[in-house]
VMD Tcl script that builds the backbone (N, CA, C; Angstrom):
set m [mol new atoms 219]
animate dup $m
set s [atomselect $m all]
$s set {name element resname resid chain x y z} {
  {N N UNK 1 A 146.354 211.962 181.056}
  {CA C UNK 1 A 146.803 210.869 180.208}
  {C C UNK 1 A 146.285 211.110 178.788}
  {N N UNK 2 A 146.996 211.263 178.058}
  {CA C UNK 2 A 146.850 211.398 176.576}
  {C C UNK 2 A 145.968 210.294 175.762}
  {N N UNK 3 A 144.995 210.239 174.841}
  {CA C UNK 3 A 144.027 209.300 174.619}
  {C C UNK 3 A 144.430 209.287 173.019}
  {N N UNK 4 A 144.609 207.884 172.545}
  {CA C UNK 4 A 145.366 207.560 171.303}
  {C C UNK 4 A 144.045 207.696 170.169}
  {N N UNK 5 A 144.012 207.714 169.285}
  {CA C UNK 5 A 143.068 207.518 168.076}
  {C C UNK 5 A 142.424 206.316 167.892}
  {N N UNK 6 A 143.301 205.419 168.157}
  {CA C UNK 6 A 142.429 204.050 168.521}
  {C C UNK 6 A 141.436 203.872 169.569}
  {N N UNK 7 A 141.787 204.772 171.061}
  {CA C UNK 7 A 141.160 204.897 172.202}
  {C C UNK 7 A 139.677 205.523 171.312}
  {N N UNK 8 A 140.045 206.787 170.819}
  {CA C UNK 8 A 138.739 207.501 169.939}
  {C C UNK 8 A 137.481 206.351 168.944}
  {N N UNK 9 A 138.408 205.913 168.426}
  {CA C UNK 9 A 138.010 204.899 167.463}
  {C C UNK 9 A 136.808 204.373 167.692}
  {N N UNK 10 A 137.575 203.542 168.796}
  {CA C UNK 10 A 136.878 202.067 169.907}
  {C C UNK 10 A 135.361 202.946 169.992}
  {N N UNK 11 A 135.568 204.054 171.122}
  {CA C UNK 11 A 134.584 204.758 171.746}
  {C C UNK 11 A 133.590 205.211 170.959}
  {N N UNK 12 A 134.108 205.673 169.473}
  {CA C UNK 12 A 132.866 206.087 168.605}
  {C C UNK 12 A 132.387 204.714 168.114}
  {N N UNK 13 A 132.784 203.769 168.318}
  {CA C UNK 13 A 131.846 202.413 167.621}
  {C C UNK 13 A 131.086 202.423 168.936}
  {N N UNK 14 A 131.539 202.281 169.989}
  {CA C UNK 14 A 130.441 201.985 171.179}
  {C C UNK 14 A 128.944 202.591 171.155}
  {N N UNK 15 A 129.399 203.855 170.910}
  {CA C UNK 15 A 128.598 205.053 170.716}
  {C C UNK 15 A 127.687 204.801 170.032}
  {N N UNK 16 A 127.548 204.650 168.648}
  {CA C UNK 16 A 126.642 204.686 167.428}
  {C C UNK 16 A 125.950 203.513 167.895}
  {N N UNK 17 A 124.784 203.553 167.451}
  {CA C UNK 17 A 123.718 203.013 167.267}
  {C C UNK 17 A 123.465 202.039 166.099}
  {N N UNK 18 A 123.247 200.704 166.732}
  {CA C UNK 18 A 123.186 199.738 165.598}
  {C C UNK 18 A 121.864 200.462 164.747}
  {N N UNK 19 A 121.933 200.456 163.438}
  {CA C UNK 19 A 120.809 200.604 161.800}
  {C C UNK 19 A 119.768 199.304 162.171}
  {N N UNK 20 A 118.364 200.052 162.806}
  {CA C UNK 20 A 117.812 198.867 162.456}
  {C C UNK 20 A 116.527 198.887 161.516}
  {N N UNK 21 A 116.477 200.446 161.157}
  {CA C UNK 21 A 115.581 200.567 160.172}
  {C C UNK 21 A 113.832 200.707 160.654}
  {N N UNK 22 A 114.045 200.655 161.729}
  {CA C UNK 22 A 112.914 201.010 162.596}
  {C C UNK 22 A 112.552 202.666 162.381}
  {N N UNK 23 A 111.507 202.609 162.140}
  {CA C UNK 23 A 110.511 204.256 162.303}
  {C C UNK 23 A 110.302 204.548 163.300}
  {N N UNK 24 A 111.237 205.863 164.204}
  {CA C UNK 24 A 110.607 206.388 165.369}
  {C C UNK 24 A 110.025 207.923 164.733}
  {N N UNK 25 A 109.202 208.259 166.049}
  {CA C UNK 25 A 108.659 209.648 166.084}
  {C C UNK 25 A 109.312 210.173 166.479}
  {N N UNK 26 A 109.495 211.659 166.710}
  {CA C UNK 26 A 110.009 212.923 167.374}
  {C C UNK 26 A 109.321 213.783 167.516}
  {N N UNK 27 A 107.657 213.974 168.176}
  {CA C UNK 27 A 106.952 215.367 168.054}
  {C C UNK 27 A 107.256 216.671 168.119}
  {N N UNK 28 A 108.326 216.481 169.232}
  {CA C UNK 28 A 108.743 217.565 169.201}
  {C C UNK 28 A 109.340 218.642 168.260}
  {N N UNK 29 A 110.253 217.450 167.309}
  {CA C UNK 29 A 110.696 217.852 165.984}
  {C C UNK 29 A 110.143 217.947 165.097}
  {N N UNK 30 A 108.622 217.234 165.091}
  {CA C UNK 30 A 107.744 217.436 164.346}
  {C C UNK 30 A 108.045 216.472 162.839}
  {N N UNK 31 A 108.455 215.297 162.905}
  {CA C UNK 31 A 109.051 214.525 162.283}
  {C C UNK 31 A 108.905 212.885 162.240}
  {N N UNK 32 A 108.897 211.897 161.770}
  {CA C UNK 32 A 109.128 210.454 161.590}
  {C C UNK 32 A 110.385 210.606 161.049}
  {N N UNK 33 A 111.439 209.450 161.516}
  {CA C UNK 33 A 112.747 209.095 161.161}
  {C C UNK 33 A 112.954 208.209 161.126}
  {N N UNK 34 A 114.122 207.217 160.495}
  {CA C UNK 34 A 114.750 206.289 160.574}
  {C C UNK 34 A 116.191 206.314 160.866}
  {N N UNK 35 A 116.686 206.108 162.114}
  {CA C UNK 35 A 118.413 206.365 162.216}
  {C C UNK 35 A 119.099 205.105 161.610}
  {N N UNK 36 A 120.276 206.208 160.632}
  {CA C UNK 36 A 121.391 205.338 160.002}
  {C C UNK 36 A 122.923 205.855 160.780}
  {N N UNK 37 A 123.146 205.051 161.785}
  {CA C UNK 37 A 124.394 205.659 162.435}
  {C C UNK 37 A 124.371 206.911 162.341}
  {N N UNK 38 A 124.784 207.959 161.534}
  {CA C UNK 38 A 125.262 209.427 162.294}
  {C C UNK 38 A 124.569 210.027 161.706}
  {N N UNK 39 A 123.614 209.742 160.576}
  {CA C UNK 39 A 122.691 210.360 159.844}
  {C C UNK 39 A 121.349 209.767 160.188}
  {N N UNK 40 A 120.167 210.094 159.621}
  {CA C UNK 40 A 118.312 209.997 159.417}
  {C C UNK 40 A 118.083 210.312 157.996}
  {N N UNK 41 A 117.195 209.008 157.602}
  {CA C UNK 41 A 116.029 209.427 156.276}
  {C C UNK 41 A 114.965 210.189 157.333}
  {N N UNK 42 A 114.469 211.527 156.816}
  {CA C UNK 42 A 113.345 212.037 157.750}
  {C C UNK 42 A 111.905 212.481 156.782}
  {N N UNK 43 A 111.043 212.322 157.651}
  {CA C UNK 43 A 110.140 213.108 157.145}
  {C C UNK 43 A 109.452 213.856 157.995}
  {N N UNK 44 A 109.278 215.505 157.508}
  {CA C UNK 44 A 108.875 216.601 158.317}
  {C C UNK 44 A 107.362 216.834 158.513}
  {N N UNK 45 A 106.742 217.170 159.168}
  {CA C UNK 45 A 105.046 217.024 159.093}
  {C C UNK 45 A 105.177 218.594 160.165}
  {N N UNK 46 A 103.690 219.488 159.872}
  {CA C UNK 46 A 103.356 220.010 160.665}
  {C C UNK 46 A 102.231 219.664 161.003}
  {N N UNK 47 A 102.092 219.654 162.708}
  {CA C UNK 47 A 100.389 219.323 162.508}
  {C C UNK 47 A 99.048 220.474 162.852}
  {N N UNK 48 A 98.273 220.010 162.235}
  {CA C UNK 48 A 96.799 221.153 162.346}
  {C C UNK 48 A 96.178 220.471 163.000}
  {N N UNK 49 A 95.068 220.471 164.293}
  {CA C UNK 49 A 94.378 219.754 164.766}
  {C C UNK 49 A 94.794 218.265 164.575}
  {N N UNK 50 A 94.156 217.522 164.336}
  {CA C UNK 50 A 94.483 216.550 164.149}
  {C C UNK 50 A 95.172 215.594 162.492}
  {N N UNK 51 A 95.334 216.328 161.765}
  {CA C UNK 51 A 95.488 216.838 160.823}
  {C C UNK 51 A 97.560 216.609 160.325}
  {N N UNK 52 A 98.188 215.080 159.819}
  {CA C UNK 52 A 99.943 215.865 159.950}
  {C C UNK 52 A 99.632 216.263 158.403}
  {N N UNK 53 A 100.592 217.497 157.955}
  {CA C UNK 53 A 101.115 218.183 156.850}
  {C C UNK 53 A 102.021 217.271 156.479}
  {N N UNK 54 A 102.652 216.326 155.343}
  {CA C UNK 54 A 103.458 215.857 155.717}
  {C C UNK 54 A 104.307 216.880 154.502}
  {N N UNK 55 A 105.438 217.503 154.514}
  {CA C UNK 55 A 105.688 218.684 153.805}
  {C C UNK 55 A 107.175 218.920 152.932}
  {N N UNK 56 A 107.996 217.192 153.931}
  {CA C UNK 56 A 109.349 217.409 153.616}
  {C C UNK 56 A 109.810 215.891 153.561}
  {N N UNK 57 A 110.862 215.074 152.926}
  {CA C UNK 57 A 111.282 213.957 152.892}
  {C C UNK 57 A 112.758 214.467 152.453}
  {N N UNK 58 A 113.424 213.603 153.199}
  {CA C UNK 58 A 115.408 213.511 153.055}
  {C C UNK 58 A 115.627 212.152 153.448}
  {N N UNK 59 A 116.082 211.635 152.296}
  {CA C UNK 59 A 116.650 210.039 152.671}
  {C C UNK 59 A 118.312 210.727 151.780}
  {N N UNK 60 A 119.185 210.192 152.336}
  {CA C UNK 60 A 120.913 210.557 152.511}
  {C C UNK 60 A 121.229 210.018 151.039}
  {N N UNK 61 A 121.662 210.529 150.425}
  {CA C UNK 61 A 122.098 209.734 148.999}
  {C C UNK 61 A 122.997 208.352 148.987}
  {N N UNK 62 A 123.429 207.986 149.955}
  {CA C UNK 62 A 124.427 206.898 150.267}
  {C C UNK 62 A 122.565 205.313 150.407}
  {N N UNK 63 A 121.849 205.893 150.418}
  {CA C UNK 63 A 120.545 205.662 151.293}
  {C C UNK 63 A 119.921 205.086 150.088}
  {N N UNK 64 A 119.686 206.317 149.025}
  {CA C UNK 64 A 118.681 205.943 148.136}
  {C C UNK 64 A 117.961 204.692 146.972}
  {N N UNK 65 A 116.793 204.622 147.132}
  {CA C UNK 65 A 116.619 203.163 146.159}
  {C C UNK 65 A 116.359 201.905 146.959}
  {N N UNK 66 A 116.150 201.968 148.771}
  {CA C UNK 66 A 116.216 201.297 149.286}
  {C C UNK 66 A 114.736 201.288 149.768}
  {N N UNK 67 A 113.450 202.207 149.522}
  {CA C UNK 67 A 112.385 202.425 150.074}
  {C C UNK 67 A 112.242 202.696 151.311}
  {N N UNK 68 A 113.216 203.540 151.604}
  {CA C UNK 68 A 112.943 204.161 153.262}
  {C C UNK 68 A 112.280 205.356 153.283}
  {N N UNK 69 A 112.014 205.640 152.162}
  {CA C UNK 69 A 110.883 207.303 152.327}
  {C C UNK 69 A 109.430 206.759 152.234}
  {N N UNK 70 A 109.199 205.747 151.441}
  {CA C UNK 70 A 107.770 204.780 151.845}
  {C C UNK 70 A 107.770 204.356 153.204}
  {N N UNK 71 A 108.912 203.707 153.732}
  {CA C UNK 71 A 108.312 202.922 154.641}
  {C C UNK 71 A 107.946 204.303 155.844}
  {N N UNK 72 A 109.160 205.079 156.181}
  {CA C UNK 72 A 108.766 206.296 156.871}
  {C C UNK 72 A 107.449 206.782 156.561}
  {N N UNK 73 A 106.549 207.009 155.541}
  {CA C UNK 73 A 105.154 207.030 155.546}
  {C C UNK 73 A 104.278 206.344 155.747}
}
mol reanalyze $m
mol bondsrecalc $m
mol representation Tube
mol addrep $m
């Protein structure tokens, strides 16, 4: 059965993730984030002992001026 663009539509709103501006971790990624639907303001850290590097910040230009690279720190 053939699936219309609207069918697509619907399904990618289901999908995404309400913006709530919440700071999660990712150790693995070695990172603090904030998810904005299909994008992240991030910040990159390596760590030394106990020790994070914090080494990198990307907040999305659609993003900026809003203090999400503070609050991520």
């Amino acid at each position: 059965m053939p699936v219309s663009k609207e069918d697509l539509d619907d399904r990618e709103q289901q999908v995404k993730k309400e913006i709530t501006f919440d700071v999660e971790h990712d150790p693995i990624g070695q990172k603090f984030f904030i998810y904005l639907g299909n994008t992240e303001a991030i910040i990159a850290y390596t760590q030394i002992n106990n020790i994070l590097d914090l080494h990198h910040t990307l907040v999305p230009e659609t993003y900026r001026g809003r203090g999400l690279a503070e609050k991520i720190c």
